[in-house]
C-alpha positions in Angstrom: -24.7 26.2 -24.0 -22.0 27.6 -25.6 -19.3 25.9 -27.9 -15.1 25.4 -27.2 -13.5 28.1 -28.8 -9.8 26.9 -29.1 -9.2 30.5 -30.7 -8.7 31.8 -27.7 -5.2 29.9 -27.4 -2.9 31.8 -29.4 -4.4 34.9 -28.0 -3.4 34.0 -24.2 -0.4 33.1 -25.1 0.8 35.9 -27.0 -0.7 38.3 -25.3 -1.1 37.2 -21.6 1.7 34.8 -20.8 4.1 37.4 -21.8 3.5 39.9 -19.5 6.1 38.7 -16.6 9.4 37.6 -17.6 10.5 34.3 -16.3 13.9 34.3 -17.2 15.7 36.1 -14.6 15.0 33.3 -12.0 17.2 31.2 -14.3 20.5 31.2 -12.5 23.0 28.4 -12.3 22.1 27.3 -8.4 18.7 27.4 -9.3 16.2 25.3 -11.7 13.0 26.8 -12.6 10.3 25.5 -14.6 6.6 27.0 -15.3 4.0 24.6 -17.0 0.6 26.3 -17.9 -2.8 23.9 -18.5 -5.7 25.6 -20.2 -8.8 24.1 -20.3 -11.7 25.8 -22.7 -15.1 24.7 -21.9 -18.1 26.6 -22.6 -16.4 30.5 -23.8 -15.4 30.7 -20.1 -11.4 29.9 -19.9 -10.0 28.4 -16.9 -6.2 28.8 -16.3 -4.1 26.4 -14.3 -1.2 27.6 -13.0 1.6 25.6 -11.8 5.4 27.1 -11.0 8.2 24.8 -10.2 11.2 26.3 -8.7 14.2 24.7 -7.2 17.2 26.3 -5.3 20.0 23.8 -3.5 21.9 24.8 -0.8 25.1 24.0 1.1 24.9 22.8 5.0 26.2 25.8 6.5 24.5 28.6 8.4 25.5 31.0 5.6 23.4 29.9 3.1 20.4 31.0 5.3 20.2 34.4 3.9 20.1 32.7 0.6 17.2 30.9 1.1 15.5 34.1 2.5 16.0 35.9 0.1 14.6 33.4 -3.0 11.7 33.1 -0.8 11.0 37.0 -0.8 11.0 37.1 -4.4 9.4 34.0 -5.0 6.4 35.6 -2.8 6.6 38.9 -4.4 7.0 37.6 -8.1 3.9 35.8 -7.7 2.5 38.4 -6.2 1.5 35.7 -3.2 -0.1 37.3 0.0 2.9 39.0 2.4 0.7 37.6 5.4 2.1 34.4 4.4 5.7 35.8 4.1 6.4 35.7 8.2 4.9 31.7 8.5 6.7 30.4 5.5 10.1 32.0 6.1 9.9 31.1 10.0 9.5 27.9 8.4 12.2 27.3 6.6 14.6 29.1 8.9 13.5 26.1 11.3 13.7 23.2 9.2 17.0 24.7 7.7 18.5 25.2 10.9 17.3 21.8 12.4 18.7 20.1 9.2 22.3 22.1 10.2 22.3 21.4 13.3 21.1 17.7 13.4 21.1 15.9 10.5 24.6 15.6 9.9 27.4 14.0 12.2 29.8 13.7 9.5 30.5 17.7 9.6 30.8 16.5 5.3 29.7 19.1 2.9 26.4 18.7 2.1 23.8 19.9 -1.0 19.9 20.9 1.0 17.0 21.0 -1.4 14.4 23.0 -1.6 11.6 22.7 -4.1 8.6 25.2 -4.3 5.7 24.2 -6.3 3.0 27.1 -6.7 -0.3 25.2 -7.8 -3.5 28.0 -8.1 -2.8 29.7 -4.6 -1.2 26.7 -3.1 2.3 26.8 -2.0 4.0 23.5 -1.5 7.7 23.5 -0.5 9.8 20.0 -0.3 13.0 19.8 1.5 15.5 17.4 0.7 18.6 16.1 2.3 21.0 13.3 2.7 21.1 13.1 6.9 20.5 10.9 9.3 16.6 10.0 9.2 14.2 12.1 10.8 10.7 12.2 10.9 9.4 15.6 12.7 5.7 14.1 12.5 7.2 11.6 15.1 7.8 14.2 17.7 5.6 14.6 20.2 3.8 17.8 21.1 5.6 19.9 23.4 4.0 20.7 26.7 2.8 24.4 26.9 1.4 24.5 29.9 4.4 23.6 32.2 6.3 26.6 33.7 9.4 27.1 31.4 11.7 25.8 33.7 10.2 23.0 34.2 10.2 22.4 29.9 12.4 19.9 28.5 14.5 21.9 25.8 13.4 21.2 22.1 10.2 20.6 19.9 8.8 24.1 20.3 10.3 24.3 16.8 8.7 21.7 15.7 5.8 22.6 17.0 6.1 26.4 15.3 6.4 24.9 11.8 3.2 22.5 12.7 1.1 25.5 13.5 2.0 27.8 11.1 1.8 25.2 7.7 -1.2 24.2 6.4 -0.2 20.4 5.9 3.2 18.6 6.2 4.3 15.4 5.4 7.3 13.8 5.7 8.9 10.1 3.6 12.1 8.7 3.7 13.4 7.7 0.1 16.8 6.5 -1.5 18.7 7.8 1.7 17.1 11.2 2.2 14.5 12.8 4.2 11.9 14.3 2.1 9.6 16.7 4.1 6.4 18.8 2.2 5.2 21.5 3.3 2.0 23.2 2.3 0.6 26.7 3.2 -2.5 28.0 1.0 -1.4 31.5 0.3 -5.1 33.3 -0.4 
């Protein structure tokens, strides 16, 4: 077996963090934070990579293309499959445009948060907001197989974002909904 060699360190991170420059996401709407983990075990390195980045949004329909486009280069600064692109934004345009158009009686201005967290592959995006409670998990599945006439209108939405995430959860906490979404981007 081989032995820890710690050496390694100040090599990675002079010489292999460096290569991308993570200041430009700084902006003032936006928070971002990186955090790399290294663990040395054996000669082989393992390198755990988590990104943290936050943008907030107003409640209006304008701030759509806003959210679009800090998703695109979230996706391509990361370098994260375009597959994924089309299911993630779809998405968010959903949830965003559910939140506009439901959770919020008041017609008040508003701040919408959305938090993507990029763990080794794994992109998990938490929406925040102050409206009324709502719980998508509680919706039941629409039915497909009835004529669309005969539908009810709503929850094929709901259903979109169901079959195109990977895993979604949803709390309510100090007021605000708090829904995660997670799509594995390999």
């Amino acid at each position: 077996m081989g032995e820890r060699n710690p050496c390694f360190l100040p090599f990675i991170l002079s010489n292999i963090l460096p290569v991308r420059n993570y200041n430009h996401w700084q902006k003032k709407s936006q928070v971002f934070h990186i955090n790399y983990l290294f663990d040395f075990c054996y000669n082989d390195i393992v390198i755990y990579m988590s990104v943290k980045k936050t943008i907030k949004l107003k409640n209006s329909f304008s701030e759509i293309k806003k959210l679009n486009d800090f998703l695109g280069e979230f996706l391509q600064h990361h370098s994260l499959n375009i597959l994924n692109h089309q299911d993630i934004q779809l998405s968010l345009e959903e949830i965003f445009n559910n939140i506009l158009l439901y959770a919020y009686p008041d017609r008040q201005a508003h701040e919408i948060s959305f938090q993507f967290n990029l763990e080794n592959k794994v992109l998990w995006i938490c929406i925040e907001d102050d409206g009324i409670p709502f719980n998508l998990l509680e919706v039941k599945e629409p039915e497909l197989t009835t004529p669309l006439q005969e539908r009810q209108v709503g929850g094929l939405g709901i259903h979109l974002i169901r079959s195109l995430m990977d895993e979604i959860s949803y709390q309510r906490k100090n007021n605000k909904n708090i829904l995660t979404i997670k799509k594995n981007t390999n």
